[in-house]
LUMLOTOR-433309 format. One record per atom (N, C-alpha, C): z, x, y. Coordinates in steps of 0.1 Angstrom, whole numbers, plus 5000, padded with zeros to 4 digits. Atoms other than C-alpha are relative to their C-alpha. Example, Ala and Ser with C-alpha at 12.3 -4.5 7.8 and 13.67 -1.06 7.14 Angstrom:
<rs>
500050094988
507851234955
500050095012
500049914989
507151374989
500849925011
</rs>
This chain:
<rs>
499949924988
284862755854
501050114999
498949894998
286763085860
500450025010
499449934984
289363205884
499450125003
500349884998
288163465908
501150134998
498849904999
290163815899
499950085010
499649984988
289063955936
500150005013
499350044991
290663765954
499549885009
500650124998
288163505965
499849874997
499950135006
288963185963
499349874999
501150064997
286562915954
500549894989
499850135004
286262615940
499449994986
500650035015
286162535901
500449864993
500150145007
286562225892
499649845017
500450104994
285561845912
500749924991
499350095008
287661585904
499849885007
500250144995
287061215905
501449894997
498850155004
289960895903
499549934989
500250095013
289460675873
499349875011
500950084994
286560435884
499349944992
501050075009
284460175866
498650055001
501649965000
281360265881
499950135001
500549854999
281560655876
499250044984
501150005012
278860755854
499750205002
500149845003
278461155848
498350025005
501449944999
274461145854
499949985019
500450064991
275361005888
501449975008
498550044998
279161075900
500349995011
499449994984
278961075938
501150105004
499349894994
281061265960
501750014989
499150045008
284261345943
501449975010
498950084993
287861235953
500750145005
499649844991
288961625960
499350094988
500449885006
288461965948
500950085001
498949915002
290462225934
499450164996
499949874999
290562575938
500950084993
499049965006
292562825916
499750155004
500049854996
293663175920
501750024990
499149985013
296263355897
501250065010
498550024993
300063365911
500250165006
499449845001
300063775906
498650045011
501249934991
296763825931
500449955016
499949994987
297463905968
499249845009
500050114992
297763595992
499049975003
501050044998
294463405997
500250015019
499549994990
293563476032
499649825010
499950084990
293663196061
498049995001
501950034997
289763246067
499149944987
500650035009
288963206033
499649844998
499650145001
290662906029
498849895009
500550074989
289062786063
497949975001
501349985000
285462906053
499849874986
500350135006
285562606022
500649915005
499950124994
287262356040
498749985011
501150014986
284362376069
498650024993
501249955007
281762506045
499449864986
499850115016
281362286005
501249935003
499750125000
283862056012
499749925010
499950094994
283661906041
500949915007
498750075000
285561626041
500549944991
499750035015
286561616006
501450045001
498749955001
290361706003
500250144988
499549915008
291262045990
501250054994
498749975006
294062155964
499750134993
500049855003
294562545956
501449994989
499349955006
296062565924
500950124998
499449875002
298562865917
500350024987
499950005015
298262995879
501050145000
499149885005
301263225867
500050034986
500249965018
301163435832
500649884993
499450085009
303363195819
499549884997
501050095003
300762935823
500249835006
499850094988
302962745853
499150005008
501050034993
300462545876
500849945016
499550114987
301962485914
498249985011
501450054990
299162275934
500850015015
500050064990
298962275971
499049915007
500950084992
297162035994
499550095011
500349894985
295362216022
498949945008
501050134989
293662006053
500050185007
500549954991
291862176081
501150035013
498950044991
294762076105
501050125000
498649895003
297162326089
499650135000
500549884998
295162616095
499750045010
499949974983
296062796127
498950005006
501249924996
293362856150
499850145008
499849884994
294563186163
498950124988
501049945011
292363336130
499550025000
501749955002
289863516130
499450034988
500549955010
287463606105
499850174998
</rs>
């Protein structure tokens, strides 16, 4: 998967927890999903965020990597909850 470079943030990887019965032909929902975007591109906006929490996830838990040149990774968590509703699209 690649990061988007404008500006759209989306989801590249599905991650699962370490499980006996996860089988790759057959892995069920995953345990969250992670989004990435590069440290130097203009702030992801509020709606974006809001349009995959509501849209492909669901209610899968989302984490928005932040990748910087130097190849530091800060994760955040991001629920539905924390996202004002004064936002418009």
């Amino acid at each position: 998967p690649s990061i988007s470079m404008d500006g759209v943030i989306q989801i590249c990887w599905d991650v699962y927890n370490p499980n006996s019965n996860f089988a790759k032909t057959h892995p069920g929902l995953p345990d969250f999903y992670v989004a990435a975007t590069y440290y130097n591109i203009p702030l992801v906006r509020f709606s974006d965020l809001r349009a995959l929490l509501r849209g492909p996830c669901q209610e899968i838990p989302l984490k928005v990597a932040t990748v910087s040149d130097s190849g530091t990774v800060v994760m955040f968590g991001v629920t539905d909850y924390g996202i004002p509703p004064l936002v418009n699209n």
